[in-house]
C-alpha positions in Angstrom: 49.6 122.2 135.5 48.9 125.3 137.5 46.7 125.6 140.7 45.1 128.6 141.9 44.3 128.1 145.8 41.9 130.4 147.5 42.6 133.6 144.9 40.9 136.9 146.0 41.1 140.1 144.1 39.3 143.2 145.5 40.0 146.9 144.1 39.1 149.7 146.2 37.2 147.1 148.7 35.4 145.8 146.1 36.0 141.9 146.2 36.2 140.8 142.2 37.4 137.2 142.9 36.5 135.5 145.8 38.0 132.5 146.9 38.9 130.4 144.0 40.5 127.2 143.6 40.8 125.0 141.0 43.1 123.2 139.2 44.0 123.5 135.0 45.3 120.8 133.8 48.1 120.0 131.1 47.4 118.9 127.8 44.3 119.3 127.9 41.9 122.8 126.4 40.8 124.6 130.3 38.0 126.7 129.4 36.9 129.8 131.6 33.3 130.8 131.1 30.4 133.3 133.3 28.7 136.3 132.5 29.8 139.8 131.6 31.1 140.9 134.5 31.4 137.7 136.5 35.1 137.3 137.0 36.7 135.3 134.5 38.8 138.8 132.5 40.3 139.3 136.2 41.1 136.3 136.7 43.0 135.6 133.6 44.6 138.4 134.3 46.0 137.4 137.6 47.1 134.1 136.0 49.5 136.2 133.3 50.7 138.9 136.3 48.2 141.5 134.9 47.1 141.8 137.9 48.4 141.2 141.5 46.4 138.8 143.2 44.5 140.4 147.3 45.7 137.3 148.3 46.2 133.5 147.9 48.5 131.4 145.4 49.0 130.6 141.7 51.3 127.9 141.2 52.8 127.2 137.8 54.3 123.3 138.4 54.5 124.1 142.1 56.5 127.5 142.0 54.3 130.3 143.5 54.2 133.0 140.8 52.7 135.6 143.4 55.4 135.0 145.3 58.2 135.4 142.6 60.1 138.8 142.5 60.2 141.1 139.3 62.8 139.4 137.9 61.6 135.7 138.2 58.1 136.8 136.8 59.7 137.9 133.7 61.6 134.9 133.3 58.1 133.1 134.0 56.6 135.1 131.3 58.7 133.6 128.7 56.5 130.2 129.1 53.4 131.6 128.8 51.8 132.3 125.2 49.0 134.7 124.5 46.3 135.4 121.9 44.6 138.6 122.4 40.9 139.2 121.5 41.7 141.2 118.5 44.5 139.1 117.3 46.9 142.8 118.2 49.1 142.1 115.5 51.7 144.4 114.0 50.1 146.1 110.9 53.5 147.5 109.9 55.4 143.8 110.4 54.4 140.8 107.3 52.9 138.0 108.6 56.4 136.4 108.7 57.8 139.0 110.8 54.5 139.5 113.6 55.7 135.7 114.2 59.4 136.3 114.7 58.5 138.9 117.4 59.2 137.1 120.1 61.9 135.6 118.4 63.7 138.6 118.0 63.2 139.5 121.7 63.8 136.6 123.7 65.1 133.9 121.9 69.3 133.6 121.3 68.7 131.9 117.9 70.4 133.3 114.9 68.1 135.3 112.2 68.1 132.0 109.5 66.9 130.1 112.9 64.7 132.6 113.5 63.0 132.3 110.3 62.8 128.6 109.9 61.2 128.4 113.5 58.4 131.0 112.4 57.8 129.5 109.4 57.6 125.9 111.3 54.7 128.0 113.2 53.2 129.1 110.1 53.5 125.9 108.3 51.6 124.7 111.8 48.7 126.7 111.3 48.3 126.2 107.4 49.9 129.6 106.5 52.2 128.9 104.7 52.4 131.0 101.4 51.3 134.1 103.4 54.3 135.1 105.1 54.8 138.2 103.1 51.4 139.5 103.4 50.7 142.2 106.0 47.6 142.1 108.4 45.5 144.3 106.5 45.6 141.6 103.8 44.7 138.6 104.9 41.2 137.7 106.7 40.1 137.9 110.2 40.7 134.1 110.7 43.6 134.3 109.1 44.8 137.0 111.6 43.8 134.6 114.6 46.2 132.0 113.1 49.0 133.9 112.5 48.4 135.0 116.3 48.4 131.3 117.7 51.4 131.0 115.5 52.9 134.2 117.5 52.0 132.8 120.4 53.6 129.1 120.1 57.0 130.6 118.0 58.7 130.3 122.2 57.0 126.9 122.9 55.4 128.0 125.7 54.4 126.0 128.5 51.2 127.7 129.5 48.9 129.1 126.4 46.5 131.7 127.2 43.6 132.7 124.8 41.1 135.8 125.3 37.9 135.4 123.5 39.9 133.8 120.7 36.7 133.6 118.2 35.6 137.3 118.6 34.4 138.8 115.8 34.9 135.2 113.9 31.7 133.4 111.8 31.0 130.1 113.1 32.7 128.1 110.3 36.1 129.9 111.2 35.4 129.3 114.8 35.3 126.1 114.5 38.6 125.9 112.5 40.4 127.9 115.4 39.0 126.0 118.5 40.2 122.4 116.8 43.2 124.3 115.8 44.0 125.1 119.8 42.8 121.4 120.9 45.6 119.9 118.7 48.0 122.3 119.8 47.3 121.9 123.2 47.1 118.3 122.7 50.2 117.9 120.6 52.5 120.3 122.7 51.1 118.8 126.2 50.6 122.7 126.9 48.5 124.2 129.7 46.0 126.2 127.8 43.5 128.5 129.3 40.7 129.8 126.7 38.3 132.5 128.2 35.4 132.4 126.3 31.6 133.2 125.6 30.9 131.0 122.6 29.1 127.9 123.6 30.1 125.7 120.6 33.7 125.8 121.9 32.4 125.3 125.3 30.3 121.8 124.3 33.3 121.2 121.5 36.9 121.5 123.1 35.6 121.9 126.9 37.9 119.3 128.2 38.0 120.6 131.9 35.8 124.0 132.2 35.3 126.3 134.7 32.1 128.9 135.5 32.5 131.6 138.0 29.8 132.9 139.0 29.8 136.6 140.6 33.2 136.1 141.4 33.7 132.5 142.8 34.3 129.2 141.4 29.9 128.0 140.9 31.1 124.5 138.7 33.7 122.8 137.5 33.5 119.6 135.2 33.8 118.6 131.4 31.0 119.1 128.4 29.7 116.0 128.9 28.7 116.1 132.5 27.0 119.9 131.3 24.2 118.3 129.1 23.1 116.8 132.2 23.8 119.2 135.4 21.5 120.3 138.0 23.0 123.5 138.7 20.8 126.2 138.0 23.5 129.0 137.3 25.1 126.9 135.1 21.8 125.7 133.2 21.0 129.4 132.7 24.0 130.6 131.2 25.1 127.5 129.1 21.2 127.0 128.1 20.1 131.0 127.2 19.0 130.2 123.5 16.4 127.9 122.8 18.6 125.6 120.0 20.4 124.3 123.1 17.8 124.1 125.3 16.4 121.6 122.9 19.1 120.2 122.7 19.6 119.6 126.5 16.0 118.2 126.3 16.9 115.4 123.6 19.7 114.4 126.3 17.8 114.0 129.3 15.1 112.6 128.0 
């Protein structure tokens, strides 16, 4: 579980986060949605040490990671997985070796252990048969798997994803949000998913939260959505006119 407790972030006086607190919530998909500009990047990015919080806490099972020192924040790092917008694989490492990565850095496995844990990964994400093809070879979606992959090769505690269907058609989408639900579920990770695509928001939201010019507007699951009163919230989640339909047919 981690807890963020009354996070500010300002840069050059310019407050960017103000005030949050919320809770996210092991084994279970935590989403992070708001508007261009709202918040959410920057606060992601004080959750993975990007950034260094103004002030307040982050607390990953109770240890304070702003309070950590340089060496205990690497250490820390090595539970946490990531899977960047563009996937930022290797395009001179096969799909096989983009996986071992991490591997190779921070594990003390032997190669052949190695190998047979990034296949495991591979295997996980139904790539299998692919582990000699480079990046530039396989498809967009298939790129986003072999970065989940990537990203679970450490078992990571804590899973962070950044806009994870960018660039992705709504069929693959799909594939990759139920892909990091059963992950999540089946690891009993903490994952964190910032995202602007609504059918992951009403599909996997499990525990979502909106910020709102910089502070914490709503918290809840998908369900309770359909039928809020906030009008923020409403306005964002309900911008095209399929889902305001859609609320409609709800609340009727």
């Amino acid at each position: 579980m981690i807890e963020v407790k009354n996070l500010c972030k300002s840069f050059e006086g310019r407050e960017v986060l103000k005030d949050i607190s919320t809770v996210f919530e092991d084994g279970k998909t935590n989403l992070i949605i708001g508007q261009s500009g709202s918040g959410k990047t920057v606060l992601m990015k004080n959750l993975v040490g990007l950034f260094e919080p103004t002030s307040g806490q982050i607390l990953y099972d109770g240890r304070d990671f702003v309070a950590m020192s340089k060496t205990e924040k690497v250490m820390m790092r090595r539970e946490m997985g990531m899977i960047f917008q563009a996937a930022a694989l290797f395009d001179s490492l096969t799909v096989l070796e983009n996986v071992m990565f991490p591997l190779d850095m921070f594990s003390s496995m032997n190669y052949r252990e190695r190998k047979k844990r990034a296949m495991d990964c591979l295997d996980r994400v139904n790539l299998v048969g692919a582990e000699k093809k480079y990046p530039g070879e396989i498809s967009g979606g298939m790129q986003k798997r072999v970065a989940i992959a990537r990203a679970i090769a450490l078992n990571p505690k804590y899973l962070f994803c950044d806009e994870p269907n960018s660039g992705l058609d709504p069929k693959t989408s799909l594939v990759i949000d139920e892909l990091l639900h059963s992950i999540t579920s089946e690891f009993n990770m903490t994952t964190i998913i910032n995202t602007h695509d609504m059918n992951s928001v009403m599909g996997i939201g499990e525990n979502i939260v909106f910020i709102y010019e910089g502070h914490k507007e709503w918290q809840g699951v998908s369900a309770e959505i359909m039928r809020s009163t906030n009008k923020r919230l409403t306005d964002f989640i309900f911008a095209s006119d399929l889902l305001k339909e859609m609320r409609e047919a709800v609340t009727r």
